[in-house]
Legacy VTK file of the C-alpha trace (Angstrom):
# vtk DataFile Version 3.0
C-alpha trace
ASCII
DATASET POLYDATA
POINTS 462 float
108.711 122.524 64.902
105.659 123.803 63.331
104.179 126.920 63.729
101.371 128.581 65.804
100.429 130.649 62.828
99.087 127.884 60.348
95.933 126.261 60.576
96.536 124.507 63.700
98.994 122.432 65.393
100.022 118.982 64.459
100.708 116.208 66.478
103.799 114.545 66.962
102.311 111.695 64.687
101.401 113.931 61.916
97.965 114.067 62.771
96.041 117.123 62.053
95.033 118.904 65.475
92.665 120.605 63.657
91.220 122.044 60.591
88.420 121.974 58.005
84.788 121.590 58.492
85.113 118.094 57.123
87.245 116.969 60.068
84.718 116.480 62.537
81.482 115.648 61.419
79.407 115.724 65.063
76.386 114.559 64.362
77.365 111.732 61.852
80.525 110.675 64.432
77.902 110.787 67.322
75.486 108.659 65.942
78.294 106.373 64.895
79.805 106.042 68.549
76.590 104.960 69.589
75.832 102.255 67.317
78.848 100.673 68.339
78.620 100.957 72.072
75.459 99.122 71.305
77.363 96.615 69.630
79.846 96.196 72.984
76.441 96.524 75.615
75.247 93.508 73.242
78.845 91.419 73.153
78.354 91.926 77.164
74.779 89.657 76.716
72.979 93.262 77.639
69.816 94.016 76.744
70.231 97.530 75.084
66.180 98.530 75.701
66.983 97.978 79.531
65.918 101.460 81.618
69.148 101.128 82.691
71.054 101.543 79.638
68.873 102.457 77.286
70.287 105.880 77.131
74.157 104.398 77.670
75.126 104.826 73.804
74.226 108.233 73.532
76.290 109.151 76.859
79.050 107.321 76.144
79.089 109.017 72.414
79.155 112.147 74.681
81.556 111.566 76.628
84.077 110.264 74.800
83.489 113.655 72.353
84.136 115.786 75.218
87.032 113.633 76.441
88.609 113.974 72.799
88.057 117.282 72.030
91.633 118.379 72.200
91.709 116.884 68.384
89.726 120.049 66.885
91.030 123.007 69.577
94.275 125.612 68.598
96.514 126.728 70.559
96.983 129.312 68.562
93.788 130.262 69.084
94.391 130.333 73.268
97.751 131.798 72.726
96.984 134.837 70.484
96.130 138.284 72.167
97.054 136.475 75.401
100.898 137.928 75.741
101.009 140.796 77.997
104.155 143.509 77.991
105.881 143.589 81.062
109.681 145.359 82.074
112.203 143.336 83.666
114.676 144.309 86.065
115.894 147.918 85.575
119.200 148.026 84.191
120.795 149.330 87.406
119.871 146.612 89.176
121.049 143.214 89.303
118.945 140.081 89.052
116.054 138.203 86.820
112.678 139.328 87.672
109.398 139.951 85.359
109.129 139.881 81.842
112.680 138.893 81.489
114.461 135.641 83.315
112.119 135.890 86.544
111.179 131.976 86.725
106.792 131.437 86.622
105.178 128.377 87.829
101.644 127.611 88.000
100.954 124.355 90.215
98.721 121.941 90.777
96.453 121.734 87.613
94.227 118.506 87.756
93.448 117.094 84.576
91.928 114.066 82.976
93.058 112.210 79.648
92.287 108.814 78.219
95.146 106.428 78.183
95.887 105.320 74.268
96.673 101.556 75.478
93.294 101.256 77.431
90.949 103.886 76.436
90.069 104.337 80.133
90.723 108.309 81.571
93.973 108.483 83.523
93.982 111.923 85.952
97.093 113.893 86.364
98.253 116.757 88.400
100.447 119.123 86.132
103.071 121.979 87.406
104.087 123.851 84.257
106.758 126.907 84.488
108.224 128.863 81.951
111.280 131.870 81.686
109.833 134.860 80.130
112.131 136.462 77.154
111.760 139.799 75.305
109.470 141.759 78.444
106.331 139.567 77.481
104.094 137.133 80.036
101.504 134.820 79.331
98.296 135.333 80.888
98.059 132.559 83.490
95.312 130.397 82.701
96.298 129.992 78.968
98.761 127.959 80.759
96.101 125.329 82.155
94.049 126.240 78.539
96.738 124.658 76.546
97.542 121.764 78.691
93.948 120.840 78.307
94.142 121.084 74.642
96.756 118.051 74.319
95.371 116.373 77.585
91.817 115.747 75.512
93.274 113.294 73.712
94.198 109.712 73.519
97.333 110.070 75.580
100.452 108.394 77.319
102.149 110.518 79.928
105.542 111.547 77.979
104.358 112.470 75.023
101.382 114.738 76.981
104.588 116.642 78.790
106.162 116.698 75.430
103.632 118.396 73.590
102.471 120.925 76.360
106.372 121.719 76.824
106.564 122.014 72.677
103.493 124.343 72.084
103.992 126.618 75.069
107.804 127.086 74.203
106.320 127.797 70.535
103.554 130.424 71.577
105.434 132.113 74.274
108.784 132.177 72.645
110.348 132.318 76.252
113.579 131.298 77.408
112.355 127.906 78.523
109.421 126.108 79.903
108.881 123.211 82.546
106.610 120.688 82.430
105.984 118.205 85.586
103.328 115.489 85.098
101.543 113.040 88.371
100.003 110.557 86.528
97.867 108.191 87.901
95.833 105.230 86.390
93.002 103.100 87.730
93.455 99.348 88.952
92.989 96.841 87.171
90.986 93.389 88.616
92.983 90.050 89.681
90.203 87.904 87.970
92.418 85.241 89.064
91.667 85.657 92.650
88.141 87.230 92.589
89.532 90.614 93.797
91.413 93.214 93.386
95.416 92.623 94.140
96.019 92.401 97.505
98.444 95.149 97.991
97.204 97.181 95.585
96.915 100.988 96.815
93.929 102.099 93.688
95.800 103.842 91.796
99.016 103.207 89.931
101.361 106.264 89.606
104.270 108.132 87.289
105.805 110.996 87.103
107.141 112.578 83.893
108.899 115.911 82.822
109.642 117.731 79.842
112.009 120.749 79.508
112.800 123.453 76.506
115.438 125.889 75.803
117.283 126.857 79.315
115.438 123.652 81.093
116.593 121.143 78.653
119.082 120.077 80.290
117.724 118.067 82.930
120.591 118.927 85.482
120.640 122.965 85.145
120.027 125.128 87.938
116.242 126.430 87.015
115.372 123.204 87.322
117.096 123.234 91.417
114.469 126.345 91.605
111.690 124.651 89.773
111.837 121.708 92.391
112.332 123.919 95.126
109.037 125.127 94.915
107.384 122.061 94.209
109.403 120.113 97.253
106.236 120.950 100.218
104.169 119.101 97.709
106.207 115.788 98.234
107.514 115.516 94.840
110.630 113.496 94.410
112.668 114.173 91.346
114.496 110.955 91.410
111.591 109.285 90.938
111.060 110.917 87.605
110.728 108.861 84.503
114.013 109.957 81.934
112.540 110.411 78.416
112.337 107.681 76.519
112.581 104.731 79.382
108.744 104.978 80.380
107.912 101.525 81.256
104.645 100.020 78.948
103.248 98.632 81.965
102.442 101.994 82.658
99.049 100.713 81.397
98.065 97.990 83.559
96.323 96.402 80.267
99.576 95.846 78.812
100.438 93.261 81.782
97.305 92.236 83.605
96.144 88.705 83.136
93.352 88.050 81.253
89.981 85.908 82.558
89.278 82.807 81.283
86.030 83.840 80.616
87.271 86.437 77.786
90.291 84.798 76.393
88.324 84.063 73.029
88.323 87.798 71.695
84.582 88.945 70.381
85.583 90.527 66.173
82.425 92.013 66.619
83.403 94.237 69.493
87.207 94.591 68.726
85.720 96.017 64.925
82.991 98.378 67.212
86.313 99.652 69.794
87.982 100.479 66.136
85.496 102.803 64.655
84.895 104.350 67.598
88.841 105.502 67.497
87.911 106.170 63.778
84.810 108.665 64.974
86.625 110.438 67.200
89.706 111.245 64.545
92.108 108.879 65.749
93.564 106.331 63.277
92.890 102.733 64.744
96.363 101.755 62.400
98.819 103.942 64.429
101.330 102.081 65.829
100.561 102.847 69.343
96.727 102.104 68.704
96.844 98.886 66.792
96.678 96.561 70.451
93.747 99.226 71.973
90.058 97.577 70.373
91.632 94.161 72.102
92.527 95.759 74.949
89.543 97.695 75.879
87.430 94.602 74.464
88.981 91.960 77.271
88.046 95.123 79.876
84.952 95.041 79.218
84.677 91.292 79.012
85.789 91.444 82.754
82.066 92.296 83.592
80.053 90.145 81.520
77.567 88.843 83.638
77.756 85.445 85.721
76.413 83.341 88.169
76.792 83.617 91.858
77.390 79.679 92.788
80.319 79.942 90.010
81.697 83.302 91.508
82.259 82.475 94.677
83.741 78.384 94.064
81.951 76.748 96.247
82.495 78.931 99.299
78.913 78.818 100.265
79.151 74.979 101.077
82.104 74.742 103.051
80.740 74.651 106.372
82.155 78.346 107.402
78.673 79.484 108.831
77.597 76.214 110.397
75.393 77.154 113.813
75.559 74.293 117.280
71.995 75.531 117.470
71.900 78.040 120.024
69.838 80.792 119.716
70.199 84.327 120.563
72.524 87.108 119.427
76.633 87.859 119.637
75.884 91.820 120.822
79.293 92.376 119.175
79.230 93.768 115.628
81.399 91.579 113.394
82.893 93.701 110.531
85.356 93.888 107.414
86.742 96.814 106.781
88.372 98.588 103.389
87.784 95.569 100.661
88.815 96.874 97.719
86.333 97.039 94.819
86.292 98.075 91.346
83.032 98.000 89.030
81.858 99.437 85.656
79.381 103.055 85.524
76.535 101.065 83.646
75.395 104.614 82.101
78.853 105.876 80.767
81.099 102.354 80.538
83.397 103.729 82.577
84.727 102.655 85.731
84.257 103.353 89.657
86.047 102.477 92.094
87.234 102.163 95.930
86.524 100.389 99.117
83.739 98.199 100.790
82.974 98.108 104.211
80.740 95.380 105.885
79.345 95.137 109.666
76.793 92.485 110.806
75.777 90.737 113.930
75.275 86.872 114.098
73.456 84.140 115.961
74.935 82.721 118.746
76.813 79.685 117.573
77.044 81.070 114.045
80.937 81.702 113.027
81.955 85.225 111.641
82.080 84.822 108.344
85.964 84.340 106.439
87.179 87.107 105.202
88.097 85.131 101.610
83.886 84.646 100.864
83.097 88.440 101.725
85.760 89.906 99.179
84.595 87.271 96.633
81.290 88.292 97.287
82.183 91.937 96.960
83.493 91.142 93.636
80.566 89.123 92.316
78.945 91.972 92.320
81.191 94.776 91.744
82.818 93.138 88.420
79.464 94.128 86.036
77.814 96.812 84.840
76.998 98.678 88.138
75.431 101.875 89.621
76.653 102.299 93.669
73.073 102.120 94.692
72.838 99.308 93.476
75.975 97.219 94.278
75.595 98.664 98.227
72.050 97.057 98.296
73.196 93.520 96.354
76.140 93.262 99.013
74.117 93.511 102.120
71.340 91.535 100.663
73.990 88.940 100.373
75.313 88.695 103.216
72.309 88.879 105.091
71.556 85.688 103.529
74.143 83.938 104.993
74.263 85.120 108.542
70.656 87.188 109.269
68.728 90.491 108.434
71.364 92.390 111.201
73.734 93.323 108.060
75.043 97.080 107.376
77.352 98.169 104.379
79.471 100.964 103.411
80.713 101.581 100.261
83.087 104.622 99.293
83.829 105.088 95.581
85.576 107.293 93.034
83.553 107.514 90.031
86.056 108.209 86.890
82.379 109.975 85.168
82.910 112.843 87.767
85.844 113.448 86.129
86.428 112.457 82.735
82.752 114.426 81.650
82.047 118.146 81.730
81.548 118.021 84.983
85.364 117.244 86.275
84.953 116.995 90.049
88.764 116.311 90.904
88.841 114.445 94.366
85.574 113.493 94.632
84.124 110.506 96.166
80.771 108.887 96.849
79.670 107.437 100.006
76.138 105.011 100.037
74.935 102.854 102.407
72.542 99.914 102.977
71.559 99.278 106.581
69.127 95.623 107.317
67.524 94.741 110.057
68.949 95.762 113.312
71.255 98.181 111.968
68.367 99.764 110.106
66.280 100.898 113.567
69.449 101.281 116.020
70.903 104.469 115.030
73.606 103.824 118.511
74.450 100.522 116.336
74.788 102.106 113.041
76.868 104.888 114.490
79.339 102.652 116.200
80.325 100.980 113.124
80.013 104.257 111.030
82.607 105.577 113.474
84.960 102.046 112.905
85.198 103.231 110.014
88.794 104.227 108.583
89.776 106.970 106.460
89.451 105.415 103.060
93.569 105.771 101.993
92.114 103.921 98.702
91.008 106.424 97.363
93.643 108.648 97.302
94.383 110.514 93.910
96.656 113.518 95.400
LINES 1 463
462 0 1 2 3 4 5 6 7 8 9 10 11 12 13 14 15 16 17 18 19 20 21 22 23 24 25 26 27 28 29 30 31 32 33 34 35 36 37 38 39 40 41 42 43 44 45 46 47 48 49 50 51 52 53 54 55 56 57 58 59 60 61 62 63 64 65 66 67 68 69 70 71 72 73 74 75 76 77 78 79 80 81 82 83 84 85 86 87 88 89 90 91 92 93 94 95 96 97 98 99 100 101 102 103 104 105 106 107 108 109 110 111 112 113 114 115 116 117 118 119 120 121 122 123 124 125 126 127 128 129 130 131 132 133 134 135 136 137 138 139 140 141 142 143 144 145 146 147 148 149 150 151 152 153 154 155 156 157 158 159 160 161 162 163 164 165 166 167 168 169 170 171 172 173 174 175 176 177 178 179 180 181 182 183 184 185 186 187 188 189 190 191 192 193 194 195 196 197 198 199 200 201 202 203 204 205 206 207 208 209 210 211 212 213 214 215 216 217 218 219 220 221 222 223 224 225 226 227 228 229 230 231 232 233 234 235 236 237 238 239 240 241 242 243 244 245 246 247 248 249 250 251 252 253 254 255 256 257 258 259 260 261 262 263 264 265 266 267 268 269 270 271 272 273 274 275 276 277 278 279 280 281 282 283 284 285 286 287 288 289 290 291 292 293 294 295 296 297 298 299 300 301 302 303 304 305 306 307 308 309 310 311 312 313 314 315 316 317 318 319 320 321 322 323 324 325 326 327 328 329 330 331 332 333 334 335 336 337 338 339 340 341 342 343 344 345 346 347 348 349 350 351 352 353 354 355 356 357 358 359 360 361 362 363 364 365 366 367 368 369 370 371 372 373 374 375 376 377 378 379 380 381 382 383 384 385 386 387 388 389 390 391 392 393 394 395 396 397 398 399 400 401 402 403 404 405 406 407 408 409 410 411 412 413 414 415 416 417 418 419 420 421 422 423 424 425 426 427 428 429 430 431 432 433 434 435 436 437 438 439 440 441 442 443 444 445 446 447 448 449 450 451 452 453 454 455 456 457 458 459 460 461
């Protein structure tokens, strides 16, 4: 195991955590981010000079720096002049308490990493515990200071719990420490089927531990304490991954299937995903890293742009909305509730996602539209580069279209930018509607349907 006391840490690859200068050139590495995301906007048939995006390169280059900083920070530097003296149990007394054997937990620390297989953030919940030896504590935060060092990386879940379990045991010298990881990553798109998969819940989840000294063993009693206070929070330790056995399709890249439309890879954006790995440190060569640039490439091929007729196969000719000529209005509101939805941030490539909710009245002799053509519909326009302002007002212009102006939509969202940028707004979602025609003047018929409305399960991250 290294040591605390030399430059900085290194990785469990070899990679320097940090050091000279030289390492990190931030300007240089910035502008050299950019150029490539320009090179990916283009691949995608963008134009770059677009209002939209015109600024995208510059905030992605940001956020990915932010997102990666863990590369140049030291523990060391977190863990120095942090240890505090404190007496354990007097000697007359029997028992383990304070700065010698008393068990300490922190709980619930939300985080945000980027997955290695992907490049796409992944959020986790961490618990992290720890024995104190020789009458010493940690001050409590450097807990949650380190973590974030090794979760600002490109990261899969065990080896996160293994290096915040290795650098805490090295800095605290303690007589062992606890890690407990909740990972969760972001759906991925059935482009088979034009939606998301059916029983998907939006996120897909792990858990992970990694123990030191007296919690090594994975079976000894601290860790019967360490659960015990964890057990209101619904964690089941038999669900825990064992070391070593995680599952690759922990990554939903590594075994979702890939659209038609993007099975010929573009070398010009596969080279661009490479260097940016390159500016932020990372060697595009390392083992785990050599599948990434293709990876993240056929992601963002998902939302090249395409044509409406094409997206939804024909659906618009199949007779579903045919009218007997009768005129008048059904006074019931018609509506589809929680279709799932997952689209692309078009200022920081990176992805939102959540729930759609549609309400609409229709002509007498009109038939409610099928359920099939509104999630297609949904996904037209979800699967590009999006804002949620947007996509709510393309969704009910749509579908007013087909049936009449009388056309309300709801769309909920979790934006991954709130999260994985400086910001880090853990649990929050976004709520935008677009409300035509009657449902735009009758606030009794925009409230009924606003109150149909279910809580949104989808977007769930805790």
């Amino acid at each position: 195991m290294e040591h605390l006391c030399e430059v900085g840490l290194k990785r469990e690859n070899g990679d320097r955590m940090c050091g000279s200068e030289n390492f990190f050139e931030k300007e240089t590495n910035t502008t050299s981010i950019e150029d490539a995301v320009k090179v990916l906007l283009m691949g995608l048939g963008e134009d770059i000079n677009r209002e939209g995006i015109q600024k995208t390169p510059l905030r992605v280059a940001k956020a990915l720096r932010e997102g990666t900083i863990g590369y140049v920070k030291s523990v060391k530097e977190i863990v120095e002049g942090a240890l505090f003296p404190e007496g354990g149990v007097e000697k007359n007394k029997v028992g383990d308490a304070g700065g010698v054997g008393g068990l300490v937990i922190v709980r619930d620390l939300d985080f945000y990493s980027y997955c290695e297989s992907c490049m796409l953030p992944f959020y986790f919940k961490c618990h992290v515990g720890y024995v104190p030896s020789a009458q010493r504590v940690l001050g409590l935060s450097k807990l949650s200071r380190v973590t974030n060092v090794f979760a600002k990386r490109l990261q899969e879940p065990q080896r996160l719990a293994n290096q915040v379990c290795s650098a805490l045991h090295e800095g605290i010298q303690p007589t062992g420490v606890a890690v407990l990881l909740q990972c969760k990553h972001i759906p991925f798109p059935d482009m088979e089927s034009n939606s998301l998969h059916s029983n998907h819940k939006g996120v897909l989840g792990i858990l992970v531990s990694s123990g030191s000294g007296v919690f090594q063993n994975k079976d000894a009693n601290l860790w019967t304490d360490f659960f015990g206070l964890l057990n209101f929070r619904g964690i089941d330790k038999d669900k825990i991954i064992d070391k070593g056995s995680l599952d690759q399709c922990w990554c939903p890249s590594l075994s979702s299937k890939v659209s038609p439309k993007n099975e010929e890879m573009n070398p010009a954006m596969v080279t661009a995903v490479a260097s940016i790995l390159k500016s932020l440190g990372e060697d595009p060569t390392r083992k785990e890293l050599q599948g990434t640039p293709a990876r993240y490439t056929k992601w963002l091929m998902n939302f090249q742009c395409s044509s409406i007729e094409s997206a939804l196969n024909g659906s618009l000719g199949n007779g579903a909305l045919n009218t007997n000529g009768v005129v008048g209005f059904d006074e019931n509101i018609h509506s589809e509730l929680n279709l799932p939805f997952l689209s692309q941030c078009e200022h920081h490539l990176l992805p939102f996602y959540g729930v759609v909710h549609i309400g609409y009245y229709i002509s007498k002799g009109f038939h409610p539209i099928e359920k099939r053509l509104l999630q297609s519909i949904v996904h037209f326009y979800g699967i590009k580069l999006q804002v949620q302002e947007r996509v709510t007002k393309q969704i009910a212009e749509m579908v007013s279209a087909l049936i009449g102006e009388n056309v309300i939509v709801v769309v909920e969202a979790s934006h991954t930018c709130m999260i994985s940028r400086g910001i880090e707004k853990f649990g929050s979602n976004t709520a935008t509607v677009a409300a035509l025609g009657r449902f735009s003047t009758d606030l009794a018929a925009r409230a009924v349907f606003l109150n149909s409305i279910p809580k949104a399960i989808y977007l769930s991250e805790h």
